[in-house]
C-alpha positions in Angstrom: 365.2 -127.4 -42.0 361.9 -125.7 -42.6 361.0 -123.3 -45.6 358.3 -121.3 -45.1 356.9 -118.8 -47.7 354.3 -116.6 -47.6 353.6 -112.6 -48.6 352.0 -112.0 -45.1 354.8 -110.8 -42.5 352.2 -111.5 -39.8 352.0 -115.2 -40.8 355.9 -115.4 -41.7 356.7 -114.4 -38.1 353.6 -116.0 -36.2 354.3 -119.5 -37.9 358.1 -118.8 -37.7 358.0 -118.4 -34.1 355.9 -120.8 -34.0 358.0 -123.2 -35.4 361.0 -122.7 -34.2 359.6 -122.5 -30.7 359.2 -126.1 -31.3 362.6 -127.0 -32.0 363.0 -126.5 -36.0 365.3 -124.4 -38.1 363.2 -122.4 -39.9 364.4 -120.3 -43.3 361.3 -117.6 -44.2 361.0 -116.1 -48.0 358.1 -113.6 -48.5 357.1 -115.4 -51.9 357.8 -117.9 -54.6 360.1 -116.2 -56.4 362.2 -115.8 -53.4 361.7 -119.3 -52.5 362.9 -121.2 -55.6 366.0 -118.8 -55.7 366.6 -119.7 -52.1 366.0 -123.3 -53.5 368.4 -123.8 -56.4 371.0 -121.5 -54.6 371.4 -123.6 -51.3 372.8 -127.1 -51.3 371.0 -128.5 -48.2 367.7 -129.2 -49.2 364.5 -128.4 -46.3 362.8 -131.3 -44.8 359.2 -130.0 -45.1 358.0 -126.8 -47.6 355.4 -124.7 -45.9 353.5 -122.4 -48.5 350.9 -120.3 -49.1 349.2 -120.0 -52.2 348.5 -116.4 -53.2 351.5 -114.7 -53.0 353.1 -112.1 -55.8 356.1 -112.5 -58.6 355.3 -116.4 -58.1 352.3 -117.5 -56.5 352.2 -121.0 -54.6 351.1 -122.9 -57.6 354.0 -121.5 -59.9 356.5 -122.7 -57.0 355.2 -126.0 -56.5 354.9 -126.5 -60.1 358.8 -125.5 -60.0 359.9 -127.8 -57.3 358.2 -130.6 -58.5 360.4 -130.6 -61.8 363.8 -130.5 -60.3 364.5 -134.2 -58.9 366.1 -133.6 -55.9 362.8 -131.7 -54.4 360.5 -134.7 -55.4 360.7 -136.1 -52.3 360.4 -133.3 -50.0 356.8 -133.3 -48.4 354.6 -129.7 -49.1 352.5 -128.0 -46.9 349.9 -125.4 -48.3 348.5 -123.3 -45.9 345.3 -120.7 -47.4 342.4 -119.5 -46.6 341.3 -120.9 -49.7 340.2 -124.6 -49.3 338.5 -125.5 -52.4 340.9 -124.2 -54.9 344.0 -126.6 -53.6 342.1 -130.0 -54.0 343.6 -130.4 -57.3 346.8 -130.1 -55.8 346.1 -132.7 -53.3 344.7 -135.2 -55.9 347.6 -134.8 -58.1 349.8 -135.2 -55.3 351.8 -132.1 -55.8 351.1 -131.4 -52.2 351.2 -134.1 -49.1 349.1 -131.9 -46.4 347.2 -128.5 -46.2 345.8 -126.5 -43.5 343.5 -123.4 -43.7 343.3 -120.5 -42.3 343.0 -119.7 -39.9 344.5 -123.2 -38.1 345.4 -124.1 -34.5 349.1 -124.3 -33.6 348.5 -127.8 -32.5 347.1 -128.8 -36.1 350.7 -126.9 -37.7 352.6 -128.7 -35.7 351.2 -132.2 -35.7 350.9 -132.0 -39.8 354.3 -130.7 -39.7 356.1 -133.3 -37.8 353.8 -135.9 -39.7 355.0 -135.0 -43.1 358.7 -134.5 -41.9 358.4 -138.4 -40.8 356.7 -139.9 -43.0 357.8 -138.3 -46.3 361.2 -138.0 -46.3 
């Protein structure tokens, strides 16, 4: 299982697609907010979190900063995908976030991060 979140409905249903074109089950929430209800709601918890950063109600730094605290999301790899590099190295160096990808990416690049984080992080 695969959550993506990001404000964009083009990128929500290119990447979904995308992804599930490839063989994942894919759950899409348009921002953070949405996310980390979806999060504490549901019981099975997503193999890989795909995010951007710049989102309303709860921007991508607010959610990872959320999922990090709850325990049973520390091991779940994150994926950040912007069009901002430079602002997500922190996130990388703290190790909030296992991979990121900027916009705009190849589908070959998604998926090979993807399936790299999904089996090597969990």
């Amino acid at each position: 299982l695969i959550l993506l979140v990001d404000d964009s409905l083009v990128v929500r249903k290119y990447v979904g697609d995308l992804l599930r074109k490839n063989n994942y089950d894919v759950v899409i929430k348009n921002d953070g907010w949405d996310a980390i209800t979806f999060l504490n709601n549901e019981s099975q918890v997503p193999e890989i979190i795909i995010s951007d950063i710049e989102m309303p109600n709860m921007n991508g730094f607010q959610l990872i900063e959320a999922i990090r605290k709850e325990e049973k999301f520390n091991a779940v790899p994150i994926l950040v995908i912007s069009a901002h590099a430079e602002s997500h190295i922190i996130l990388m160096e703290s190790e909030n976030i296992q991979g990121f990808i900027k916009k705009p990416f190849e589908d070959s690049d998604l998926l090979t991060q993807t399936q790299y984080l999904i089996n090597n992080f969990n």
